[in-house]
C-alpha positions in Angstrom: 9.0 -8.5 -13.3 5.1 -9.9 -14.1 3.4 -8.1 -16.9 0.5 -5.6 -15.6 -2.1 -8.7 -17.3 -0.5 -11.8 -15.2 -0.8 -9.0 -12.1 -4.2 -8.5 -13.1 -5.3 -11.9 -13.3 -3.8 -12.4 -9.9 -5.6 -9.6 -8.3 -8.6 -11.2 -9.5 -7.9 -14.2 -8.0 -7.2 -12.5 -4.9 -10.4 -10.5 -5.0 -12.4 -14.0 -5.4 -10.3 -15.8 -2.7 -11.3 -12.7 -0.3 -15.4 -13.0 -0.3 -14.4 -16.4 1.4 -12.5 -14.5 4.4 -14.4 -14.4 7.5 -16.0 -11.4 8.6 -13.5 -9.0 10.5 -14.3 -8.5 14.2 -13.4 -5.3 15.1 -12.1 -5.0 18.4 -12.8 -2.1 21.1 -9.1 -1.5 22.0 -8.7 -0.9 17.4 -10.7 1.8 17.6 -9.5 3.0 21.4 -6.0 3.3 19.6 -7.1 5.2 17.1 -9.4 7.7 18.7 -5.9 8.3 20.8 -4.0 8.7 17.3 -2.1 5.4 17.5 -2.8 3.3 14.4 -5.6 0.6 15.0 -3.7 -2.4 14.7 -0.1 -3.5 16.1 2.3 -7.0 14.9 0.1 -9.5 16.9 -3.2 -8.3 15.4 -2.1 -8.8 11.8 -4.7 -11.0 9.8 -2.0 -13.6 9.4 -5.0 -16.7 8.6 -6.3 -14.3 6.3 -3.3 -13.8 4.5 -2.2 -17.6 4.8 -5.8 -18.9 3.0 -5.7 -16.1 0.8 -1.7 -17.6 -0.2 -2.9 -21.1 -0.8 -5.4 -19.9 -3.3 -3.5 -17.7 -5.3 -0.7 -20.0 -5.0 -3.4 -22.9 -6.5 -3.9 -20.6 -9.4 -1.1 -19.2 -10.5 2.0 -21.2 -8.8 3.5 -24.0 -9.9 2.3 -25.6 -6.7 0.5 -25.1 -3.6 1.1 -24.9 0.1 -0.9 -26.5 2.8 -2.4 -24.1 5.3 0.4 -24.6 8.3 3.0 -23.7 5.5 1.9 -20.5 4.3 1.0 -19.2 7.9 4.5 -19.9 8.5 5.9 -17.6 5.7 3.1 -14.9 6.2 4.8 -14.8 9.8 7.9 -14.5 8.3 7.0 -12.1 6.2 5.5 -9.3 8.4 8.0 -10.0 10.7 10.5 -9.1 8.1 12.5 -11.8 8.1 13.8 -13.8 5.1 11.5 -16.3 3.5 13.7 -17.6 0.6 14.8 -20.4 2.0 11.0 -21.3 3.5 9.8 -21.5 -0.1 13.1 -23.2 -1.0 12.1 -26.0 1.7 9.0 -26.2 0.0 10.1 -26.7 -3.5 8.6 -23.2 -4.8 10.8 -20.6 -6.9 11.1 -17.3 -4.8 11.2 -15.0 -7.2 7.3 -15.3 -8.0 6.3 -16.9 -5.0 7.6 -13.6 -3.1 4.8 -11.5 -5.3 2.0 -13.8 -4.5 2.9 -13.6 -0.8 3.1 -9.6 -0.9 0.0 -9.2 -2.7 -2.3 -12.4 -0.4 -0.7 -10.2 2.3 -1.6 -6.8 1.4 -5.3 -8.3 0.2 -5.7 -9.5 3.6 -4.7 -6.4 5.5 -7.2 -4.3 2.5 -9.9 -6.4 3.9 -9.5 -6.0 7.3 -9.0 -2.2 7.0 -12.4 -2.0 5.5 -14.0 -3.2 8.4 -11.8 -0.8 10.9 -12.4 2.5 8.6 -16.1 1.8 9.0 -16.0 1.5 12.6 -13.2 4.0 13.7 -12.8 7.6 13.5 -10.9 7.7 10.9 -12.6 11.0 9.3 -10.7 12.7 12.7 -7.4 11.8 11.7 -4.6 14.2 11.2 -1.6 12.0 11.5 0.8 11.2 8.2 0.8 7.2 8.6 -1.9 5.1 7.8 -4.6 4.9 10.9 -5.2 1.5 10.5 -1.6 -0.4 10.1 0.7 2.6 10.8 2.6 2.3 7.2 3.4 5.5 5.3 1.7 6.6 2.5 2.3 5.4 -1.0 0.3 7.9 -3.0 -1.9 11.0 -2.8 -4.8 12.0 -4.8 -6.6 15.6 -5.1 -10.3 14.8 -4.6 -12.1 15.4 -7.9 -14.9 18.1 -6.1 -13.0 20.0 -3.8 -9.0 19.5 -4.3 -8.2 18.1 -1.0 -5.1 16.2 -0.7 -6.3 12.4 0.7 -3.4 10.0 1.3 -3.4 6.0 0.4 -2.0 3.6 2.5 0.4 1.5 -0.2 0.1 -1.9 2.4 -3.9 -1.5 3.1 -5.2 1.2 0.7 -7.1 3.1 3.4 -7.4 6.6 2.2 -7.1 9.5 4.9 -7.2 13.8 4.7 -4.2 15.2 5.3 -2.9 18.8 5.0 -2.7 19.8 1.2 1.0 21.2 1.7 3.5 19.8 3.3 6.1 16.0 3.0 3.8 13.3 5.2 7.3 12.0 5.6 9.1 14.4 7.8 6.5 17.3 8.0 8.8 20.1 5.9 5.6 22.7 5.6 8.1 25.4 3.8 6.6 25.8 0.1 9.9 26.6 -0.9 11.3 23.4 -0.2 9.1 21.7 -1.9 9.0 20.8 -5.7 6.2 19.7 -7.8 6.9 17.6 -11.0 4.9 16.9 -13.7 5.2 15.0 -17.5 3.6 14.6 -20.0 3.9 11.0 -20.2 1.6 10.7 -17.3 -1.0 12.9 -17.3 -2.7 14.0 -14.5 -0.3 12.7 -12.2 2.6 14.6 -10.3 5.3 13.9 -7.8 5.9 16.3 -4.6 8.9 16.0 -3.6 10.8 17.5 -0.3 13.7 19.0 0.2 14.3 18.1 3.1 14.0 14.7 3.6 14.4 13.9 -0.6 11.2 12.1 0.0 8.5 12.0 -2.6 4.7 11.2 -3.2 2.6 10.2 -6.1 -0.5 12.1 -6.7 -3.2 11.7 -8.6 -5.6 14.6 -9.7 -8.7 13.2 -9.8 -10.3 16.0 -11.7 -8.9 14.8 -14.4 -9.1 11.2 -14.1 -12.4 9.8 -15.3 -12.2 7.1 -12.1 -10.1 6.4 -9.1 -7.2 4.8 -10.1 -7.1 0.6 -8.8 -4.2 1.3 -6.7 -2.8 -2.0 -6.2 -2.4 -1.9 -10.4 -0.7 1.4 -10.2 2.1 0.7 -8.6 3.6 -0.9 -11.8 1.7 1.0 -14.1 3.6 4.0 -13.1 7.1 2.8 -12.1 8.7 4.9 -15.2 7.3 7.7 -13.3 9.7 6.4 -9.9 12.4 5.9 -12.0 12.2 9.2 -13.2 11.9 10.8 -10.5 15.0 8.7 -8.6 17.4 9.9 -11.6 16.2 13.3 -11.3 17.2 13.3 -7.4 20.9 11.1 -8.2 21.5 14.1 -10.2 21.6 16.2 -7.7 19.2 18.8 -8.4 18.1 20.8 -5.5 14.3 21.9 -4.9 15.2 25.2 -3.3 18.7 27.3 -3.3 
């Protein structure tokens, strides 16, 4: 696993890399789809260039090599097309094992910066639906806004933050408060896990009125992965949210 520093320094690369992008055009029929509560953008409309260039520079940086351009298109098609891309890097002489971390984050920086152009542009505010409204993923984390305590959700593959109902699992739409569980410790304060019944689903939040700032998302995700282990050995043993 990369130290939270190495991921830093990568995400910094990333962030550079990304003021070089071109500017996003956003189409009519992205924000037709969502205005009809379909998420804004399907497989084909994917930045895959975006994600490619943003590859080769990271890769430049931080790999032991780099690709050229027609290369890492071809594993960025790969990858959101889920299939496997080990032996792609293996046929360009690159270790997996990192080279699979570089691709995941040029890939989810790309898809960041085109959401920021679609949230601007589509009625997003209007939303009500539990995946993302620009690439249809579920949510990776919640906060509690820091003035008025509504729940907003964060899109773990594009961090596009949305309202959504402050009880209730976005996952399989349990609204019963007693099937729901919330979890707290002291090891993480100001953060606390919902989890559901139901569907054994759960979701990160952050309370923001206690955090000084938003957390940087794409950080948090290994800053708090004690806090997912926890919570996985707490549902293996079987406990039980509601009797």
């Amino acid at each position: 696993m990369i130290s939270s520093d190495v991921l830093r320094s990568i995400l910094v690369t990333l962030e550079k890399a990304a003021e070089s992008l071109a500017p996003v055009t956003v189409e009519e029929n992205y924000l037709m789809r969502v205005s009809k509560g379909e998420a804004a953008l399907t497989m084909p409309d994917l930045p895959y260039m975006a994600a490619a260039e943003l590859l080769v520079a990271v890769l430049r940086v931080h790999g032991p090599k780099t690709l050229a351009q027609g290369q890492a298109l071809q594993v960025v098609t790969a990858y959101w097309q889920e299939q496997a891309v080990n032996d792609l890097w293996e046929t360009c002489g690159i270790n997996a094992e990192n080279a699979n971390v570089y691709l995941h984050l040029a890939c989810q920086a790309a898809l960041a910066h085109m959401a920021q152009a679609i949230t601007k542009a589509a009625p997003v505010a209007q939303w009500v639906g539990a995946r993302c409204p620009v690439c249809g993923d579920a949510a990776s984390f919640a906060c509690l806004e820091k003035d008025s305590g509504k729940r907003t959700l964060v899109c773990g593959s594009c961090f596009t933050h949305w309202s959504y109902k402050r009880i209730g699992c976005c996952f399989c739409h349990e609204d019963r408060p007693d099937h729901m569980k919330k979890l707290t410790t002291d090891d993480f304060p100001g953060w606390s896990v919902m989890v559901c019944n139901t569907c054994r689903g759960y979701l990160k939040t952050a309370d923001l009125r206690v955090f000084a700032a938003e957390p940087e998302w794409r950080e948090t995700v290994l800053a708090i992965l004690p806090l997912d282990y926890a919570v996985q050995k707490w549902l293996a043993a079987g406990n039980c949210v509601s009797s």
